[in-house]
N, C-alpha and C positions, 0 to 999 in steps of 0.2 A: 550706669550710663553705657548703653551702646556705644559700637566704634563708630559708626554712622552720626550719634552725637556727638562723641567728642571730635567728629572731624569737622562739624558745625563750628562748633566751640572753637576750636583749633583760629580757624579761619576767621572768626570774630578776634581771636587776639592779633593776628597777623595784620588785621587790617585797622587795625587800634595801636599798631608798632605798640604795643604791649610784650616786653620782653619775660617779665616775672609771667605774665598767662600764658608766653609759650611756653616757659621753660618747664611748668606743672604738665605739659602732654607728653615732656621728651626724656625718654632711657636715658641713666647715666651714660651707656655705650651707644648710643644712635651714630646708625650711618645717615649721612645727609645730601644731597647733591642739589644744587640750583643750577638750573640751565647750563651751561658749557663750561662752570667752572668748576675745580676739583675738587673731589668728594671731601668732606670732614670726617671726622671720626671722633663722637664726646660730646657730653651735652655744651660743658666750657664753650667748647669751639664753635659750636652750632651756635650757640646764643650768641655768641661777637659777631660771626659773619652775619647775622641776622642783622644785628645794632647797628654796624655800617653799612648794611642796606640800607636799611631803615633811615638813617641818614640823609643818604643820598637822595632821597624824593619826597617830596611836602606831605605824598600821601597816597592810598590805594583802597580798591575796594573790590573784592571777587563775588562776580555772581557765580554761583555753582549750578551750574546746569543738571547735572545725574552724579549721584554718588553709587555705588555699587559695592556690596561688601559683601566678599567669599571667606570666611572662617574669619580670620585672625586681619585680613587684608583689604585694606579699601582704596577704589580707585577712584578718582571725580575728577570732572573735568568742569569749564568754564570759560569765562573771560574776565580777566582781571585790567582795573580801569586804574592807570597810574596817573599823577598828578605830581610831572617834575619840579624840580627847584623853580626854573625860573615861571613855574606856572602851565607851560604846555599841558596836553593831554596826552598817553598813549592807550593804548587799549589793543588789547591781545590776546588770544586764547590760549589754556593752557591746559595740562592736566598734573596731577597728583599720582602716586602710589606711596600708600605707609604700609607697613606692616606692626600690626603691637603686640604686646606680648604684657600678660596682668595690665592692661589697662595704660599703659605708655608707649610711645613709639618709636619701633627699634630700628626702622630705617622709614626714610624720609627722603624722596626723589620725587623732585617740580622738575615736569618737561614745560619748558617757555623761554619765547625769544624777549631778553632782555637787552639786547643788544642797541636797543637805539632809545635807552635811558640816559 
């Protein structure tokens, strides 16, 4: 599988708050950053801040507008359409950069404003 799939893939588990289908894309060592809060370090740690995401809102869904992939690196962008607890909607665009390395990936940085989740 191309990086370009599995960033498909990726994205399919994220929006399934599917923690075990993330955690098969992520390096033991992955760096990780979600919008403005501070970077992770581990897949451990990655996979928890994911789960109390995941938590936090009924639900989400990312259309991916362009994926783009230079070697090892893929960037894509979109708009991802969230679905808070008490039901609201938000929607907001965002983008991605991973980088993998053998086929997992070793850093993980979402640019998106999550702030009025």
């Amino acid at each position: 599988m191309n990086n370009t799939t599995l960033t498909t893939a990726l994205y399919a588990a994220v929006d399934n708050k599917n923690i075990e289908g993330l955690a098969v894309f992520i390096a033991k060592d992955v760096h990780f950053c979600l919008g403005n809060f501070a970077p992770i370090t581990g897949r451990d740690a990655v996979l928890e801040a994911n789960r109390a995401f995941f938590s936090s809102i009924n639900s989400m869904r990312h259309r991916l507008d362009n994926i783009w992939q230079c070697g090892e690196q893929v960037i894509c962008n979109g708009t991802v359409e969230y679905v808070r607890i008490d039901n609201s909607e938000y929607s907001v665009p965002f983008a991605t950069v991973l980088k993998f390395s053998q086929g997992k990936i070793i850093e993980y940085f979402v640019y998106v404003d999550i702030s009025k989740l």
